[in-house]
VOBADO-766325 format. One record per residue (C-alpha): residue in one letter; x negated, y, z. Coordinates in steps of 0.1 Angstrom, whole numbers, padded with zeros to 4 digits, always signed. Layout:
! residues N
AXYZ...
//
This chain:
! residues 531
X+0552+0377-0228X+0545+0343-0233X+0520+0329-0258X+0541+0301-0267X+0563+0300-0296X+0595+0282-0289X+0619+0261-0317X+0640+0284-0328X+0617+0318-0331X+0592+0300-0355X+0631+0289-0376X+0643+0323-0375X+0603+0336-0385X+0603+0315-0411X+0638+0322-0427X+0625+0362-0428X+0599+0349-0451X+0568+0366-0435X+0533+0357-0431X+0534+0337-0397X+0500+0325-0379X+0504+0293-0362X+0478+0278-0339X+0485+0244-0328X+0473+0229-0302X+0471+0197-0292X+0460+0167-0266X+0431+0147-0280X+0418+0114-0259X+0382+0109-0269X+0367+0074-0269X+0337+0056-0283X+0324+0020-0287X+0301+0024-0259X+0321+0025-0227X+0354+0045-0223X+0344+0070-0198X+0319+0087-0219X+0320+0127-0226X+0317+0135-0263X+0279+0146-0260X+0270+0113-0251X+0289+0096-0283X+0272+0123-0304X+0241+0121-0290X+0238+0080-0300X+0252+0090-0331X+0215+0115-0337X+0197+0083-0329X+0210+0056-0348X+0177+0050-0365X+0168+0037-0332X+0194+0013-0326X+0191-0008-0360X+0207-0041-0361X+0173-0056-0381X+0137-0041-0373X+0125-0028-0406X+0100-0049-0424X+0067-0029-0422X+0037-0032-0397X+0036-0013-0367X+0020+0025-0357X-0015+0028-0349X-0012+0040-0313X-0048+0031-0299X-0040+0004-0280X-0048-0032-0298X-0040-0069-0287X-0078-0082-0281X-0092-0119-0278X-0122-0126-0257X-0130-0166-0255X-0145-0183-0230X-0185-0186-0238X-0196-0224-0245X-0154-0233-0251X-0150-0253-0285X-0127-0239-0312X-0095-0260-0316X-0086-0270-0344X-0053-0291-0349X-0035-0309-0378X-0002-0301-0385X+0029-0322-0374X+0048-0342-0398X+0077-0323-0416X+0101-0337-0441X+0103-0324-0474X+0135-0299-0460X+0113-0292-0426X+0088-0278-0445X+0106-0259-0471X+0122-0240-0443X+0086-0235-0427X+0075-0219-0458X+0103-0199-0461X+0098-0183-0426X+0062-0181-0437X+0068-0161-0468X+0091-0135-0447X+0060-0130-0423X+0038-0120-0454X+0068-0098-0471X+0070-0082-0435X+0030-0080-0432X+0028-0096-0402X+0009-0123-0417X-0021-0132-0440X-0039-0158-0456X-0073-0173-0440X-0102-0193-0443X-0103-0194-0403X-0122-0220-0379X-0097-0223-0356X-0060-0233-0359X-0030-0246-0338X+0004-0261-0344X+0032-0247-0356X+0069-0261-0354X+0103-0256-0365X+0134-0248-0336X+0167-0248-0345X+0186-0214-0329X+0220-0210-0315X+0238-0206-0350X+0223-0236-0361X+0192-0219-0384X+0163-0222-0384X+0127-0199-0361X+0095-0211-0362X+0069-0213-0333X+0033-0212-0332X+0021-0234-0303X-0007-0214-0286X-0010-0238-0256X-0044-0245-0268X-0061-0214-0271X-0044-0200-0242X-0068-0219-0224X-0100-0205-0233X-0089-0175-0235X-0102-0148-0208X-0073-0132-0188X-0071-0101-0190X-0066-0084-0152X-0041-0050-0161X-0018-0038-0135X+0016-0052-0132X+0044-0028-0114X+0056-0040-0086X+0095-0042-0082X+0103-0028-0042X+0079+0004-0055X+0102+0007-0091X+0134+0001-0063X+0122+0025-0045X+0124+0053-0068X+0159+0054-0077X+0171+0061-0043X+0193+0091-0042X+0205+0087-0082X+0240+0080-0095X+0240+0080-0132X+0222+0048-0148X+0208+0043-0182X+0192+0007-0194X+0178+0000-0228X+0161-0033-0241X+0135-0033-0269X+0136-0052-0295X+0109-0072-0314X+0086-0055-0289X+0054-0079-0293X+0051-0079-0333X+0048-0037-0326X+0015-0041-0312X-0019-0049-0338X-0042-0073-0335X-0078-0060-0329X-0098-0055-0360X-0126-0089-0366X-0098-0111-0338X-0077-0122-0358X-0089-0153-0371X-0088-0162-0333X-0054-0172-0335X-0045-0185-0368X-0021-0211-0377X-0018-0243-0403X+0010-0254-0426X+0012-0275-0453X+0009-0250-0478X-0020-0226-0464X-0033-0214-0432X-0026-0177-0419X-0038-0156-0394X-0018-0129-0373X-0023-0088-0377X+0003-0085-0350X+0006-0094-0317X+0026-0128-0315X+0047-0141-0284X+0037-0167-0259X-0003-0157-0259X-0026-0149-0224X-0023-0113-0221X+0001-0104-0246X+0026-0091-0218X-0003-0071-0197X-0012-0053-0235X+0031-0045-0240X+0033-0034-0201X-0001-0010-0214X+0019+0002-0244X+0047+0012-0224X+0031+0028-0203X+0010+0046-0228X+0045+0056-0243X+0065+0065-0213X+0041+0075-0192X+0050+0113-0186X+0084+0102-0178X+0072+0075-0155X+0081+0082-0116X+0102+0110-0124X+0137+0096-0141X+0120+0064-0158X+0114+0032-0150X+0094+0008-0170X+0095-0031-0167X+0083-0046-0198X+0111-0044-0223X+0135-0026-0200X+0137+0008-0196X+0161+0024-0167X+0165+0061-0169X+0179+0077-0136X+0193+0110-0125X+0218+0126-0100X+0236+0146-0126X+0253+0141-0150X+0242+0171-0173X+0202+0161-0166X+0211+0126-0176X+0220+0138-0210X+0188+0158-0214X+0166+0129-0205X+0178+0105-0226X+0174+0126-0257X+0137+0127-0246X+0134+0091-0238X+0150+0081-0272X+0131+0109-0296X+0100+0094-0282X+0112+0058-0287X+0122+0072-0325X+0082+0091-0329X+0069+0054-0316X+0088+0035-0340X+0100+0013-0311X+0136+0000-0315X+0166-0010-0288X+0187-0034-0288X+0222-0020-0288X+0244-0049-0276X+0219-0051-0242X+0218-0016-0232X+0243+0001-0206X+0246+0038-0208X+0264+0061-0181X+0271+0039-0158X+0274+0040-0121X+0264+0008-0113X+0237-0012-0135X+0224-0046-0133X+0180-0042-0133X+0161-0070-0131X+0188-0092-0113X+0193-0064-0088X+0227-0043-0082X+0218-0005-0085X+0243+0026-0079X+0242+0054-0058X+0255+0035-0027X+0216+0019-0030X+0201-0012-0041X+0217-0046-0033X+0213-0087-0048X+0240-0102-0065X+0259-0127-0060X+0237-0160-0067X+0213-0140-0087X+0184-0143-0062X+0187-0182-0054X+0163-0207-0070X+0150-0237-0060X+0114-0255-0067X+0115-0292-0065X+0077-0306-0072X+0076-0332-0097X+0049-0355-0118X+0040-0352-0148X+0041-0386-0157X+0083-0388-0140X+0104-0397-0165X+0137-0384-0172X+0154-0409-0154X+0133-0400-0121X+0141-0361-0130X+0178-0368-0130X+0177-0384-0100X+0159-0356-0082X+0185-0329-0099X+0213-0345-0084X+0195-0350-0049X+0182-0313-0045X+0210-0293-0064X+0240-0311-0075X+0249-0325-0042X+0246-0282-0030X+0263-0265-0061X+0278-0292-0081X+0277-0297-0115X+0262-0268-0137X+0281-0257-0168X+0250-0252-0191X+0210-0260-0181X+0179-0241-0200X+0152-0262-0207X+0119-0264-0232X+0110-0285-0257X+0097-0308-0230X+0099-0350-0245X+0117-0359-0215X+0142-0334-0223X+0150-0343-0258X+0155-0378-0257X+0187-0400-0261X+0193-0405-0223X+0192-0370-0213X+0211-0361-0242X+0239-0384-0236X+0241-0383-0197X+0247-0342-0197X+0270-0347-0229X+0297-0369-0209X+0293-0348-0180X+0302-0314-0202X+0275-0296-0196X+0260-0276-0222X+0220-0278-0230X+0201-0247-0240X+0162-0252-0253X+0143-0220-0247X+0112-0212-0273X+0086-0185-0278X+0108-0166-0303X+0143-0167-0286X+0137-0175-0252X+0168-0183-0232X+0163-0161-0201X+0174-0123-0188X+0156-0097-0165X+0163-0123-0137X+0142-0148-0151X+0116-0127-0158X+0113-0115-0122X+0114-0151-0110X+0091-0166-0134X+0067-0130-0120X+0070-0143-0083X+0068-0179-0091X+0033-0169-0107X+0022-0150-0077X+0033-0172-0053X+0014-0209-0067X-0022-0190-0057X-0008-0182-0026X+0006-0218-0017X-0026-0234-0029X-0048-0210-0005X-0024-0219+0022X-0024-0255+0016X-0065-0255+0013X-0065-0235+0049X-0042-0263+0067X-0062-0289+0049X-0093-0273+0067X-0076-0267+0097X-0062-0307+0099X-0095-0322+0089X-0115-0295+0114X-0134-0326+0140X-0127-0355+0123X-0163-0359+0112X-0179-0360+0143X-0206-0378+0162X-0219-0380+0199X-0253-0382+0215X-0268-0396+0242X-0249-0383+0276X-0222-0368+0260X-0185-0372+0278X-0156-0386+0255X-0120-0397+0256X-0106-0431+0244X-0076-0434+0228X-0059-0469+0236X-0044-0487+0213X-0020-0517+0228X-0040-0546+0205X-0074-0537+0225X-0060-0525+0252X-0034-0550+0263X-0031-0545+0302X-0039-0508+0296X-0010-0504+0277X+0017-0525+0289X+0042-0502+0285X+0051-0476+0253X+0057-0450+0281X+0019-0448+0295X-0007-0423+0284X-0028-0433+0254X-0058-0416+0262X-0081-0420+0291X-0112-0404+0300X-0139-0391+0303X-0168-0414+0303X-0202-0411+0290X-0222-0424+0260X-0247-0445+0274X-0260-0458+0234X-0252-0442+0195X-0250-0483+0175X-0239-0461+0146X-0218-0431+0136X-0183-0449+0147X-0195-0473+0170X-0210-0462+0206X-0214-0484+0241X-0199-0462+0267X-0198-0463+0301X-0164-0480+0311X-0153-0492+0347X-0145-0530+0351X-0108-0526+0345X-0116-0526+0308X-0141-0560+0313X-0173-0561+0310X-0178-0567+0272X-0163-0544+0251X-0170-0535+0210X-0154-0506+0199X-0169-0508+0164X-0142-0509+0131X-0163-0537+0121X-0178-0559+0147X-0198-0585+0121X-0220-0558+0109X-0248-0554+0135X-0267-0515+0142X-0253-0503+0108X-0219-0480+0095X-0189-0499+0084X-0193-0509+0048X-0183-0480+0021X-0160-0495-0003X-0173-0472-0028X-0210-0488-0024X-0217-0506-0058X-0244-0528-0041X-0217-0543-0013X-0212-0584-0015X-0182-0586-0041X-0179-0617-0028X-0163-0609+0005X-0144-0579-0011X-0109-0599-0012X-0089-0572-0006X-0059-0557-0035X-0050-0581-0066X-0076-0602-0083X-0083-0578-0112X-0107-0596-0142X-0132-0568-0133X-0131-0578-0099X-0135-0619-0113X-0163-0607-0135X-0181-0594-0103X-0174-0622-0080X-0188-0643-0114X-0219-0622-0116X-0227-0631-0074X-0226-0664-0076X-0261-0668-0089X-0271-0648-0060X-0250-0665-0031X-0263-0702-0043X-0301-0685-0042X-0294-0675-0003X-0276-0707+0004X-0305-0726-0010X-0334-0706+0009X-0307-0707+0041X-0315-0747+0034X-0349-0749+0032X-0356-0724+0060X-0338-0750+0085X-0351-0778+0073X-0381-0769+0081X-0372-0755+0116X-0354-0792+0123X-0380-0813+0108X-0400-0837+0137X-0438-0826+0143X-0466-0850+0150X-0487-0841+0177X-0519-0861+0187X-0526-0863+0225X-0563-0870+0231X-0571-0884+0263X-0604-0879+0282X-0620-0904+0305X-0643-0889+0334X-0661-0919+0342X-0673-0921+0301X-0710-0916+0304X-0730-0899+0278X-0755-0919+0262
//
């Protein structure tokens, strides 16, 4: 007997006028907003934690978790303290504005602070307004603060093995970190109207991602190395299966919601097979670099190069390798907003972003090159300090009595050494017979070299060193070397006292040497008797 009810026994059921029991059953397609291969429990587990995915962080100050942004200045260091920039009447409105949301929110308060720094207005994406606080200053004096950084091959390796992929960004995740108690006038900033001081954490200060990287770890830390990993704002929650997937998320997201830290919905990935982390392709066939996503290149440049000079150096090192790009991300860098860079990228169509502290223009990739890049300039600098040992190693040296050396033959001293380019420069040994000074020494040469020889730099200068060109008291008035600079006239001015003093004593000493003697011959007579 079959459980299905065709056409014409439910007509001929219903014409009888009984009670009939229908069930119907139906094909339903289930979709979400997320992605469109997800199960039903994952669209109604996002659904329990909406609270978490709020498109605006609520306006109220941060949990007390134990673990406090803290400023320790550099003993002896003076306090800065800066005027503010000038701001047009609209400018500043709008600066006051942002600065009256701050206190609404609590992030901010009034203060009758020592120290202050800058604070300027950046125009976003959608043409508003943000406001940054330019901490340049007292990021200087501030003591770094040493907390372990994750490495990325040990977070890589951890994931072997998984196929199911989670990724959520925080949001706002600085400003959800205090200020420690009696620091906050540490890093207080100046309007027109007022000066405030911070009881958050702000962006762009020395240590403020080391103090995050502790929260999050604080946080996550009994889910670390066993289906989470942490880097910074991004959280990646692994698993082989499906069903344990589920189950870990809930936990990872109830203790986001007992933190009162918030994601941000449109950068997360959920369920997915594949997943982009930190410019690197994960999935269950293993770990792998994208396309481009790992190339960058480093060009060194002044600080005093204009733009002009930076253009030229683009289109030398990159453009002539990938072309034109479509949009470049810069900061608020002078030689980057002026008319000429403007204009030039304009007619070429490519678009210019400006990153700032409050909406920086980067992605996990950045992040993990701008990571390397700081761990690799120590690294170059000790490398270039060893070579520079290693080059220099015996070029300071000086010989004694007996000792054996080589001379290196250049073709202007040595013209029938060195008739052609082909011969060897160096010949040798030969013995110091006499130290003149520490560069000059008379050595014992055969006669094909002659018999007088001077191998000093400076042959007018008898038993002493070569003249240091750094020596103040050296005769300005044989220094004739590089342009005639008015310091250089006012020295040569000041010596000629001097000079007409020697040639005058120079004068009087000869004439005395040249002058004709009168001598007086006395002549004595043997046969002069004595009376």
């Amino acid at each position: 007997m079959s459980a299905l009810a065709k056409k014409k026994e439910v007509g001929s059921e219903l014409l009888a006028k009984e009670k009939l029991l229908v069930l119907l059953y139906k094909d339903v397609y289930f979709t979400n907003k997320f992605h469109p291969s997800f199960p039903c429990e994952v669209d109604s587990l996002l659904q329990k934690f909406t609270d978490v995915f709020l498109d605006e962080v609520p306006h109220r100050l941060p949990l007390l978790r134990g673990i406090e942004y803290q400023i320790n200045l550099i003993p002896g260091c003076p306090i800065p303290n800066r005027p503010t920039y000038r701001t047009n009447p609209e400018e500043t409105k709008e600066i006051q504005k942002h600065v009256n949301e701050l206190l609404q929110k609590g992030f901010v308060r009034e203060s009758l602070s020592p120290c202050s720094v800058l604070i300027i207005l950046v125009p976003k994406k959608d043409r508003t307004w943000c406001i940054c606080v330019d901490n340049r200053v007292i990021n200087k004096i501030i003591v770094k603060y040493r907390y372990l950084i994750p490495r990325l091959d040990d977070m890589l390796d951890e994931l072997f093995g998984s196929y199911v992929f989670t990724k959520i960004d925080l949001k706002s995740e600085y400003n959800q970190i205090f200020m420690k108690e009696g620091d906050e006038w540490k890093i207080a900033f100046k309007t027109k109207y007022g000066l405030y001081e911070w009881l958050v954490m702000p962006f762009d200060l020395t240590n403020a991602p080391n103090t995050f990287m502790r929260l999050m770890n604080h946080v996550l830390g009994s889910f670390i190395e066993k289906f989470v990993v942490v880097y910074f704002d991004d959280i990646l929650i692994y698993r082989k299966t499906l069903d344990e997937h589920v189950e870990h998320l809930h936990s990872v997201l109830n203790v986001l919601r007992e933190n009162k830290l918030y994601g941000n919905l449109k950068k997360c990935s959920f369920f997915r097979e594949s997943i982009v982390f930190l410019g690197f392709v994960v999935s269950s066939k293993g770990i792998s670099v994208g396309r481009f996503s790992k190339m960058a290149y480093f060009i060194a440049c002044s600080k005093t190069n204009d733009a002009t000079h930076v253009v030229d150096l683009f289109f030398k090192e990159v453009a002539r390798l990938h072309r034109l790009p479509t949009t470049i991300i810069s900061d608020k860098d002078v030689r980057f907003l002026g008319h000429f860079w403007r204009t030039l990228w304009n007619k070429l169509g490519t678009k210019l972003l400006f990153s700032t502290i409050a909406h920086p223009q980067k992605d996990g990739q950045t992040k993990v090159v701008n990571r390397t890049l700081a761990t690799l300039l120590p690294n170059i600098e000790k490398s270039n300090e060893q070579y520079a040992r290693q080059a220099n190693k015996g070029r300071v040296m000086t010989f004694e009595l007996g000792d054996c050396i080589w001379v290196h033959r250049r073709k202007k001293r040595f013209p029938n050494q060195r008739k052609y380019k082909l011969q060897p420069r160096g010949d040798g040994t030969f013995q110091v017979l006499e130290r003149i000074n520490d560069n000059a020494y008379k050595v014992d040469l055969p006669t094909a070299y002659g018999e007088k020889f001077d191998s000093r730099t400076n042959p007018f200068e008898e038993g002493g060193n070569d003249r240091d060109p750094t020596n103040k008291g050296k005769d300005n008035l044989c220094d004739i070397r590089g342009p005639m600079t008015r310091p250089k006239t006012k020295m040569m001015k000041q010596s000629l006292p001097d000079l007409s003093l020697r040639i005058k004593e120079t004068l009087e000493q000869s004439e005395l040497e040249t002058a004709p003697k009168l001598i007086t011959l006395l002549q004595v007579d043997d046969d002069l008797s004595l009376s």
